[in-house]
C-alpha positions in Angstrom: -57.3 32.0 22.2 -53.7 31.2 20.6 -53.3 32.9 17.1 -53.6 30.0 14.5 -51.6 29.8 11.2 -52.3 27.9 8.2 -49.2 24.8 7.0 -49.8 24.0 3.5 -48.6 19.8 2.7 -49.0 18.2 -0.4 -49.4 14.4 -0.4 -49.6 11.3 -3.0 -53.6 10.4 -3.7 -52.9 7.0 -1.4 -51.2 9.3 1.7 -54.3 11.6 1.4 -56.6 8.7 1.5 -55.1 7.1 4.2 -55.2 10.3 6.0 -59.1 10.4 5.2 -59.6 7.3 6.3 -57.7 8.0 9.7 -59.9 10.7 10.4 -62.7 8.9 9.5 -62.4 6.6 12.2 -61.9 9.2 14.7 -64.8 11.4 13.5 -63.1 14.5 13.6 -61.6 16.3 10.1 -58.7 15.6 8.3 -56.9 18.7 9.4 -57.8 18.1 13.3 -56.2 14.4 12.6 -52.8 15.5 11.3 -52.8 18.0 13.8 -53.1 16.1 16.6 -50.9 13.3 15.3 -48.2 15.6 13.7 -48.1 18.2 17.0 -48.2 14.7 19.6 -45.2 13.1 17.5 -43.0 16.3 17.9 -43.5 16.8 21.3 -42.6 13.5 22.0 -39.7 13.7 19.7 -38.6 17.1 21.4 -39.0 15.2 24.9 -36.9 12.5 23.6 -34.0 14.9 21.9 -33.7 16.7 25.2 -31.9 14.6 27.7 -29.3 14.5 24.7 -29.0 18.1 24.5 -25.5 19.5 25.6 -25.8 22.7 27.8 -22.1 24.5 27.6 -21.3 28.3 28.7 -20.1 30.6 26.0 -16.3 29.7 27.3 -17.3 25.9 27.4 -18.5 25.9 23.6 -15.6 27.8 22.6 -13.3 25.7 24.0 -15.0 22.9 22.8 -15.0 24.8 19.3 -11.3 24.9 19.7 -10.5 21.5 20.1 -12.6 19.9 17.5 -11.4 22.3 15.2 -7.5 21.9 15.6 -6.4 18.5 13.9 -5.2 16.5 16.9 -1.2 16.0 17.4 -0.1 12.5 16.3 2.4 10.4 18.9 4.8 8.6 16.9 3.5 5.2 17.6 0.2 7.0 15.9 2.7 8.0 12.9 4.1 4.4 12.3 0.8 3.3 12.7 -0.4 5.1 9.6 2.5 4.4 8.0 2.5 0.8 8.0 -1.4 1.0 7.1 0.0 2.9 3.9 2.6 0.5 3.1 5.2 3.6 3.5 7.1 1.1 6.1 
């Protein structure tokens, strides 16, 4: 059997009663209710982050690390751009 651990949440008097009440009509305990609603909503959360998760080599990210981190080199149209924006024209 998997090793439980206790999570300790504080909620408002109407959050707790809604909570009761959820339970309630389930028939199972307040505790087995948030568990099974709170573990069920992150794995479908987790499930849902995961196609969006970027997998990148050590090279890849530092390359990647290396070009978000250098400020980009403006073209001159980019330069007269900003400075018409600024009224420096």
């Amino acid at each position: 059997m998997p090793r439980t651990r206790s999570l300790v949440v504080r909620f408002v008097e109407q959050s707790k009663a809604k909570l009761v009440a959820a339970a309630e009509l389930r028939r199972i305990s307040v505790s087995d209710y948030v568990r099974s609603v709170v573990v069920g909503q992150a794995e479908r959360e987790l499930a849902a982050a995961e196609p969006h998760t970027i997998a990148m080599t050590p090279d890849e990210q530092l390359e990647f690390w290396n070009a978000i981190s250098k400020p980009p080199k403006l073209t001159k149209a980019q330069k007269d751009l900003g400075a018409m924006t600024q009224g420096d024209s």
